[in-house]
C-alpha positions as CSV (number, residue, x, y, z in Angstrom):
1,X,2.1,44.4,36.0
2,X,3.6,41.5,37.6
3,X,3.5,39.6,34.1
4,X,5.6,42.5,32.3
5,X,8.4,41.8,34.9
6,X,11.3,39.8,34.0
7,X,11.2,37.9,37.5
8,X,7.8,36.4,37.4
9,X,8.9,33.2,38.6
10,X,10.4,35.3,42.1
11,X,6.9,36.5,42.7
12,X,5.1,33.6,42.2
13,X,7.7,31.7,44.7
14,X,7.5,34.8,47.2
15,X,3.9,34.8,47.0
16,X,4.2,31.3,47.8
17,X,6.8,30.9,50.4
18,X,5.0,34.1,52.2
19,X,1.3,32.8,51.8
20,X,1.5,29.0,51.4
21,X,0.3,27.0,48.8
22,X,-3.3,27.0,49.1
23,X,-3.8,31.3,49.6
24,X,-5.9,33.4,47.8
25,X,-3.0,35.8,47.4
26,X,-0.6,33.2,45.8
27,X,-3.1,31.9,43.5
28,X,-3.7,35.3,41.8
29,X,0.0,35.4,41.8
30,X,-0.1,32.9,39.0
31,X,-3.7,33.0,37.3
32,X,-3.5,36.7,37.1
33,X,-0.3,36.7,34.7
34,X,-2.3,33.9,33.2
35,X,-5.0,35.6,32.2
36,X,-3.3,39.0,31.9
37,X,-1.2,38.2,29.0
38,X,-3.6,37.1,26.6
39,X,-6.1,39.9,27.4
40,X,-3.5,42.5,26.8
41,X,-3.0,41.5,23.1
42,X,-6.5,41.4,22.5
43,X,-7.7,44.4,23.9
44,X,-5.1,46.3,21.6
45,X,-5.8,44.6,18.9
46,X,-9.2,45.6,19.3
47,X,-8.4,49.2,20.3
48,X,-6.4,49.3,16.9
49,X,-9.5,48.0,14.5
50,X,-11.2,50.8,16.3
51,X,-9.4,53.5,14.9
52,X,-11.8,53.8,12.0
53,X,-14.9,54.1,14.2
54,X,-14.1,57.4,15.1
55,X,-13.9,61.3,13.4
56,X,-10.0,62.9,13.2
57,X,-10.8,65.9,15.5
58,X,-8.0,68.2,14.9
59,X,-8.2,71.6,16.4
């Protein structure tokens, strides 16, 4: 959620500034959005090509 913020760069320096440098919690500060924002694409992407898998239940 952090990564659909527009002050990303605040977190990551609170994280920081409240953890220090070498804390679990300020690392996934910055590799979570890192990870997160390519994943996100892809996994609608993927839920989109899936549309055709499945029957139009209506009813």
């Amino acid at each position: 959620m952090i990564g659909a913020s527009n002050f990303f760069e605040l977190a990551v320096a609170v994280a920081i500034a409240l953890f220090g440098t070498r804390s679990p919690a300020a690392l996934a500060t910055v590799v979570g959005v890192l990870v997160e924002v390519p994943v996100t694409p892809t996994l609608a992407k993927t839920a989109n090509d899936a549309k055709g898998w499945f029957k139009n239940q209506t009813g």
